[in-house]
C-alpha positions as CSV (number, residue, x, y, z in Angstrom):
1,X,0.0,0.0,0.0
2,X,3.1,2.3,0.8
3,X,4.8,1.4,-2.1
4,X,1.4,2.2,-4.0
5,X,1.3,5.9,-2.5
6,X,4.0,6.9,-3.2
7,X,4.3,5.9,-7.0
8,X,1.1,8.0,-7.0
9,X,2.9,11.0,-5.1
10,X,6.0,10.6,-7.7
11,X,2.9,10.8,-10.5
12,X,1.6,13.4,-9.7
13,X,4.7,15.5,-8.5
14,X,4.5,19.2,-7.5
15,X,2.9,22.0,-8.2
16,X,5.3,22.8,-11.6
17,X,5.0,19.5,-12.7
18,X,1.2,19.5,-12.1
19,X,1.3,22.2,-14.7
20,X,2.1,20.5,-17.5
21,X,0.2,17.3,-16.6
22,X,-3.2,19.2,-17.0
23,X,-2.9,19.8,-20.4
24,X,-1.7,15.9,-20.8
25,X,-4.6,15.2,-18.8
26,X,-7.2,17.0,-21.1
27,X,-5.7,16.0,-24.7
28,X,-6.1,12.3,-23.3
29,X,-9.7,12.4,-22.2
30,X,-10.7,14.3,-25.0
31,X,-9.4,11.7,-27.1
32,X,-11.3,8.7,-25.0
33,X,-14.4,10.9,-25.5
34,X,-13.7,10.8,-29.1
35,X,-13.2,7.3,-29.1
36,X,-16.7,6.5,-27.7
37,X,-18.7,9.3,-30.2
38,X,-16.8,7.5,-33.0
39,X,-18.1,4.2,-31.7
40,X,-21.4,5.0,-31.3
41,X,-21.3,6.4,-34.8
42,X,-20.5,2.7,-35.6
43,X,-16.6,3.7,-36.9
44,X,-13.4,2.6,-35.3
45,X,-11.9,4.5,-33.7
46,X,-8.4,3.5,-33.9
47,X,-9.0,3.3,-37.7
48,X,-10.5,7.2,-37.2
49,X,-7.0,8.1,-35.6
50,X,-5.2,6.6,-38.1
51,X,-6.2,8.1,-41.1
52,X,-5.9,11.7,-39.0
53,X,-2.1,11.1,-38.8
54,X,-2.1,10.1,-42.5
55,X,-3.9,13.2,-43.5
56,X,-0.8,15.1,-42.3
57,X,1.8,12.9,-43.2
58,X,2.7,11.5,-39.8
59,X,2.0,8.5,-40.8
60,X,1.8,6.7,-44.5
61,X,-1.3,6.7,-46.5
62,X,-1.5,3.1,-48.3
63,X,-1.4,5.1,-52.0
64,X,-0.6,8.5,-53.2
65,X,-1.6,10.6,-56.2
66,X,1.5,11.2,-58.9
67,X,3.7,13.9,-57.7
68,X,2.2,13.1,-53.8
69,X,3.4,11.4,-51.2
70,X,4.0,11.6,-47.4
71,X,6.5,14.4,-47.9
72,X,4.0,16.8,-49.2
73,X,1.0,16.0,-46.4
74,X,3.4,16.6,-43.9
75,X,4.9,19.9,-45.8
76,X,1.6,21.0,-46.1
77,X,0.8,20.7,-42.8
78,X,3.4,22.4,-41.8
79,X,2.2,25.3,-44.2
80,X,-1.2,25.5,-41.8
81,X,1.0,25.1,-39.0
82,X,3.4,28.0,-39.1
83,X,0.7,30.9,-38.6
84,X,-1.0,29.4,-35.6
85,X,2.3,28.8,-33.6
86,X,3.2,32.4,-33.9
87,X,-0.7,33.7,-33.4
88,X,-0.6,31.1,-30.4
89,X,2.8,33.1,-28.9
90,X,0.9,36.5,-29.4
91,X,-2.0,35.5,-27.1
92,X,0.4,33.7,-24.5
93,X,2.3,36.7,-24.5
94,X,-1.2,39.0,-23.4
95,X,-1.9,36.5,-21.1
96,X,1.3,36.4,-19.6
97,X,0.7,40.2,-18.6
98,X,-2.7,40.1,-17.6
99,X,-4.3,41.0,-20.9
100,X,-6.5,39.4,-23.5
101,X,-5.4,40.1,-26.8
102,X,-8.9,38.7,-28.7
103,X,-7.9,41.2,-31.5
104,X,-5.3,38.2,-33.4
105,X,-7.1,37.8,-36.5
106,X,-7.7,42.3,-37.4
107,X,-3.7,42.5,-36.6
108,X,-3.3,39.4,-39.1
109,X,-5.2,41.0,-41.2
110,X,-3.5,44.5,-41.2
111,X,-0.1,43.2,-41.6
112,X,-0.8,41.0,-44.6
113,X,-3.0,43.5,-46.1
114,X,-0.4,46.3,-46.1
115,X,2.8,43.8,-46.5
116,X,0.6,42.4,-49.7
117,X,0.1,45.7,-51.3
118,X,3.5,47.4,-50.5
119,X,5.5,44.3,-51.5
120,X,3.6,41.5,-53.0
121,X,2.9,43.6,-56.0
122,X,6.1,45.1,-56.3
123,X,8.1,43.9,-58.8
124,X,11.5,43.1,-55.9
125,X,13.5,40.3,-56.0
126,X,12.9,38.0,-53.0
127,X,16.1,38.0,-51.5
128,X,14.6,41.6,-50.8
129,X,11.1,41.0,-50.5
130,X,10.1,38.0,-48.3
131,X,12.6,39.9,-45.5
132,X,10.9,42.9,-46.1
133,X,7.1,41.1,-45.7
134,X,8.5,40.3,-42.7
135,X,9.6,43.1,-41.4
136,X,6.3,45.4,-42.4
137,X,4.2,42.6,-40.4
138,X,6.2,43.0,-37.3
139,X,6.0,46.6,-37.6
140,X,2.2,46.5,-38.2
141,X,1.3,44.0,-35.9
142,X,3.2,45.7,-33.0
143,X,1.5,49.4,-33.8
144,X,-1.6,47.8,-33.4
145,X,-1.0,46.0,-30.5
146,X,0.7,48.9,-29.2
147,X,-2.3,51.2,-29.6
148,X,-4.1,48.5,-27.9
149,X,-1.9,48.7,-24.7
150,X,-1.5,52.1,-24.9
151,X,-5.5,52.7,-24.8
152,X,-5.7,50.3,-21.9
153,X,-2.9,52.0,-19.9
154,X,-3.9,55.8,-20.8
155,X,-7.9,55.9,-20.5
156,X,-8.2,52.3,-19.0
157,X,-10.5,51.4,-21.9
158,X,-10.9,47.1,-22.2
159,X,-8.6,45.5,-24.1
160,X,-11.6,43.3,-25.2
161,X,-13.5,45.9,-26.3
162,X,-10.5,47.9,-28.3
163,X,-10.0,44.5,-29.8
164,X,-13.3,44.0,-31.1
165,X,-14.1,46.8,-32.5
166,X,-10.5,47.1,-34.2
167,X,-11.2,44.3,-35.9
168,X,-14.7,45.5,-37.3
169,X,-12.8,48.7,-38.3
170,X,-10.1,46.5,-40.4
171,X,-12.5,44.1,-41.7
172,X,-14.6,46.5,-43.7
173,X,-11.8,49.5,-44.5
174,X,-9.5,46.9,-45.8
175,X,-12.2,45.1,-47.7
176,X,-13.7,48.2,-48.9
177,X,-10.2,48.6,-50.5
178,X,-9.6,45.0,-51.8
179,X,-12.6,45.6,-53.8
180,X,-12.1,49.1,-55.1
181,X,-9.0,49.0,-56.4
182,X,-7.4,45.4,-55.8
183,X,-10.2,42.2,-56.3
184,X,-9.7,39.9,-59.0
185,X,-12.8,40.0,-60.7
186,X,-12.4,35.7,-61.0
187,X,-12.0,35.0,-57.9
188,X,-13.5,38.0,-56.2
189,X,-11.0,38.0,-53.8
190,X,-7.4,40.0,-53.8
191,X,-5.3,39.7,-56.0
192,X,-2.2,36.6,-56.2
193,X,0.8,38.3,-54.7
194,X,4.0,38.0,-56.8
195,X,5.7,34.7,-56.2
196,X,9.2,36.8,-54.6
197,X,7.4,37.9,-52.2
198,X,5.6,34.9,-51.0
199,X,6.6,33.3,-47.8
200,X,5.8,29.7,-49.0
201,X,7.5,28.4,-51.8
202,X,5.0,26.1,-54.1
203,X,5.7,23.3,-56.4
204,X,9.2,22.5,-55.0
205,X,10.5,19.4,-56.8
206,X,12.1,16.6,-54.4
207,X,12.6,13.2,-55.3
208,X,9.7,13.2,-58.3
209,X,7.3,14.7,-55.9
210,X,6.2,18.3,-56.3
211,X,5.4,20.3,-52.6
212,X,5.3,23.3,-50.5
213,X,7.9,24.7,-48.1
214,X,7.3,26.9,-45.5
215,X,10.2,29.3,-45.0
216,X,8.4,30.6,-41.6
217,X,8.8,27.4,-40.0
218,X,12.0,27.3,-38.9
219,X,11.2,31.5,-37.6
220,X,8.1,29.9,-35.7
221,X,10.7,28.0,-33.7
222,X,13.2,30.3,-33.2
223,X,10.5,32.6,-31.9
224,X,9.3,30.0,-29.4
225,X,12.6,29.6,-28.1
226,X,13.5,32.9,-28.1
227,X,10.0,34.0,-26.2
228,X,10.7,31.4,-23.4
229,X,14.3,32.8,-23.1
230,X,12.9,36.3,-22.8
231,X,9.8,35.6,-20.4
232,X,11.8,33.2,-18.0
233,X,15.2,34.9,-18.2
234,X,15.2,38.6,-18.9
235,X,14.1,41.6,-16.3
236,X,11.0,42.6,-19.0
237,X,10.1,39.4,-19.1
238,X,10.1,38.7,-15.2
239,X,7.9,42.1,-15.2
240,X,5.6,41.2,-17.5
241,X,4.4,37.9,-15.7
242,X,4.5,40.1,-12.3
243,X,2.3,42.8,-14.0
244,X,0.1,39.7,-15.0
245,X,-0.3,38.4,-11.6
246,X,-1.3,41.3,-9.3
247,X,-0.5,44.7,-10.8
248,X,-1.0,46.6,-7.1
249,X,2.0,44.1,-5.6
250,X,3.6,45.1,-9.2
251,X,3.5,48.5,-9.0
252,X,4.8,48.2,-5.0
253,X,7.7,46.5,-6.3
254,X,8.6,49.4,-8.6
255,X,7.1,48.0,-11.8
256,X,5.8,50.8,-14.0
257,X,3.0,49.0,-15.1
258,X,1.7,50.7,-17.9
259,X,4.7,50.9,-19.7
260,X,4.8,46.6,-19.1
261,X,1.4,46.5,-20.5
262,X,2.2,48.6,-23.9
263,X,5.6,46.4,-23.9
264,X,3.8,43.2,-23.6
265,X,0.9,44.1,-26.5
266,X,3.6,45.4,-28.7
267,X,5.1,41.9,-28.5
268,X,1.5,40.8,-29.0
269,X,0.8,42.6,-32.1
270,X,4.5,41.8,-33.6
271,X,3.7,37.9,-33.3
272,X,0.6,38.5,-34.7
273,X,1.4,40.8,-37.7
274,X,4.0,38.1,-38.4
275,X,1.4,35.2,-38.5
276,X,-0.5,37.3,-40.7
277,X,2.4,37.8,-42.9
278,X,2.8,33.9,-43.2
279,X,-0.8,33.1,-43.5
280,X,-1.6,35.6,-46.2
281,X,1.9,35.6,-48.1
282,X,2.5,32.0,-47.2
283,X,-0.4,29.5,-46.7
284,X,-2.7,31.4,-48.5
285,X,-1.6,34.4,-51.3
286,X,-4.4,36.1,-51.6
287,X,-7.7,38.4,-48.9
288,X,-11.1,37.6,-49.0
289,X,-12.8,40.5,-48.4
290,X,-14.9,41.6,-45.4
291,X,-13.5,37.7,-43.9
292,X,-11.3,37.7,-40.4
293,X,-9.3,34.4,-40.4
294,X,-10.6,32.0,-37.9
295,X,-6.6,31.1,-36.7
296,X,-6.7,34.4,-34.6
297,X,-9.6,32.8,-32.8
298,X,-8.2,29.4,-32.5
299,X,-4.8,30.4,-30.9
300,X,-6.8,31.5,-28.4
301,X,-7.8,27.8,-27.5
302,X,-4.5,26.8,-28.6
303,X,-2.7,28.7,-26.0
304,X,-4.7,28.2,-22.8
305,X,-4.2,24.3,-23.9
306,X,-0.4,25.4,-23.4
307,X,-0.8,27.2,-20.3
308,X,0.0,30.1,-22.3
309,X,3.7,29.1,-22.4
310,X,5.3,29.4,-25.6
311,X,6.7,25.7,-25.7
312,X,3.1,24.8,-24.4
313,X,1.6,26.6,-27.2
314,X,3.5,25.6,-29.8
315,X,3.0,22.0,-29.1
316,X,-0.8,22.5,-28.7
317,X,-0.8,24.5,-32.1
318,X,1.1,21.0,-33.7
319,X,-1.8,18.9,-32.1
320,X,-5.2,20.7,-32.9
321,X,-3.7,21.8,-36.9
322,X,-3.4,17.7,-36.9
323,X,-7.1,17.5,-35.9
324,X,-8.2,20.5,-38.5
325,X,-6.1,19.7,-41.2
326,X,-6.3,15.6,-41.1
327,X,-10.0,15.7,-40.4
328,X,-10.8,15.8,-44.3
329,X,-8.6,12.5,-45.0
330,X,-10.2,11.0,-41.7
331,X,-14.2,11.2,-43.4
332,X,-13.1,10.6,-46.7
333,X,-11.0,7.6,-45.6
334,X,-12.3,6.1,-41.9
335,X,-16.0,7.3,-43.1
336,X,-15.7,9.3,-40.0
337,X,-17.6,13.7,-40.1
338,X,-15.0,15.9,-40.3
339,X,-17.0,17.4,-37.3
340,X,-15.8,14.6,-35.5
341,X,-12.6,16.7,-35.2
342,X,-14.4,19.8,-34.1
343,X,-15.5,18.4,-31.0
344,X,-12.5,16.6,-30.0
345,X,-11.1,20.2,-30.3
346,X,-13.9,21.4,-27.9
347,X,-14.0,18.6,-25.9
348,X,-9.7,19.0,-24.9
349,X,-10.6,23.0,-24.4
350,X,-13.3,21.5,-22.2
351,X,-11.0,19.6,-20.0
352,X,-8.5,22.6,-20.1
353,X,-10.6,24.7,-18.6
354,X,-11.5,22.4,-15.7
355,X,-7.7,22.6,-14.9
356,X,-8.5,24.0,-11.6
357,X,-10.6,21.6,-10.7
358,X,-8.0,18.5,-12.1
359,X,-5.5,20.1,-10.0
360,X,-7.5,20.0,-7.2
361,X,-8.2,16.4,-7.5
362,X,-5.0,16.0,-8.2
363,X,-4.0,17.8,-4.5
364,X,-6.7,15.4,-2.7
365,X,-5.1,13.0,-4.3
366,X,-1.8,13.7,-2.8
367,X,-2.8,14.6,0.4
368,X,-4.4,11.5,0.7
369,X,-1.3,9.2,-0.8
């Protein structure tokens, strides 16, 4: 019985490690859950889960299409990947300060709309371009989310609120725009930016199989690496997570707290403009009018899965773009709604936010071992 506790106590560990176990905890229920709707559906569910990590190119599909193969599913995905890791660091860094930066998908859509028509129509190399994309997203993104803090600190107005009604202001200016002097009259959306400027080169030949590569991958997880060093390691980033947890004991401790605030939401905005960058000059090349990506709104899930820490996040990003993006293989192949998906989605944000609750049990449990 000893013996029995204390494997139990060595489980559950302490507090930090009971952190990271509650997202575990979640993604593992919600996938039992899914496993009993798919089998009162009358699918199996292993078969279900299967064909998800084929549609990605985790794992093999039994035949591929000429040019296609497990390379390009998995290049692909990485393609959907790359904006919802870095729209997943802007919210985790809000969070981090006490703020809730709801306004992802408006700053996305500022900083590809602008980046699109200063550079993806121009006629510059891409050795000159793509970095230039980048750096007109970052700049965008963090005036945005600047203005955000900076409204918030000056005239205490919600963060919320600002958000919201940013992103009205940017949905219908910018579409107004698209369609005035920039829609393509086939596709009544914007027009194709110039392939030097795109942040996603298409058609790549590799051995006989034609793909997309995603050159903001590999900036994704630098800037995850480089966001934990700065929030765990660096005096901003120690004052940032103090501002976040009690802004009086903050400010007592010499913390100018407004000035943390428009720090952290510049931060903010600069991940986001950059996702916007990649998702409009990348995974997509091309605006639909008066439409605000739904990957602003999903890194919202996707961070408080990873306990808004950017390692967290980023890994919760890699799981739910399996579930969205493999979820079209999984019906065609397993038989199995692509909705199916959807509310294993829910069902893990679900568990996450009964983390207090899990950790609680989890206490009891100790206490009791």
């Amino acid at each position: 019985m000893k013996n029995n506790k204390s494997i139990i106590k060595k489980f559950i560990g302490d507090e930090k490690k009971q952190t990271m176990m509650v997202p575990v905890i979640a993604v593992v229920m919600s996938l039992i859950a899914g496993m009993i709707v798919i089998s009162m559906i009358g699918k199996n569910p292993l078969e279900a889960y299967q064909s998800l990590l084929q549609g990605v190119g985790i794992l093999p599909k039994p035949s591929y299409a000429g040019s296609k193969g497990m390379l390009t599913d998995f290049m692909s995905f990485l393609n959907a990947l790359t904006p919802l890791i870095f729209a997943a660091l802007a919210v985790a860094v809000a969070f981090k300060a006490g703020l809730f930066n709801i306004g992802i998908s408006g700053q996305m859509l500022l900083a590809g709309f602008m980046a699109t028509i200063i550079v993806g129509y121009s006629e510059l190399n891409s050795f000159v371009a793509r970095p230039l994309v980048l750096f007109i997203g970052i700049i965008v993104g963090a005036a945005v989310g600047g203005l955000i803090g900076y409204l918030k600190y000056r005239f205490n107005i919600n963060e919320v609120v600002s958000c919201i009604m940013i992103n009205y202001v940017f949905q219908y200016v910018i579409s107004f725009f698209i369609n005035m002097f920039y829609v393509d009259a086939v596709s009544r959306q914007s027009k194709h930016v110039n392939e030097a400027a795109s942040l996603t080169l298409k058609n790549v030949e590799f051995m006989g199989m034609k793909m997309e590569v995603p050159l903001g991958i590999i900036l994704a997880l630098l800037v995850t690496f480089a966001l934990k060093f700065l929030l765990d390691r660096t005096k901003l980033g120690y004052e940032i997570k103090t501002v976040g947890a009690n802004q009086k004991a903050a400010q007592y401790a010499g913390i100018k707290v407004g000035k943390t605030m428009v720090m952290a939401m510049l931060i903010s905005g600069a991940l986001a403009g950059l996702a916007g960058v990649t998702y409009y000059l990348g995974y997509n090349t091309s605006i639909q009018p008066r439409v605000l990506s739904s990957v602003g709104y999903d890194a919202i899930a996707v961070s408080l899965l990873g306990n808004a820490n950017p390692i967290g996040s980023t890994i919760s990003a890699f799981l739910i773009t399996i579930m969205s993006k493999g979820s079209t293989y999984m019906s065609s192949s397993a038989g199995v709604p692509q909705e199916i998906a959807s509310v294993m989605t829910a069902l893990i944000l679900l568990f996450s936010a009964c983390g207090i609750y899990i950790k609680y049990l989890m206490k009891r449990i100790q206490e009791e071992a």
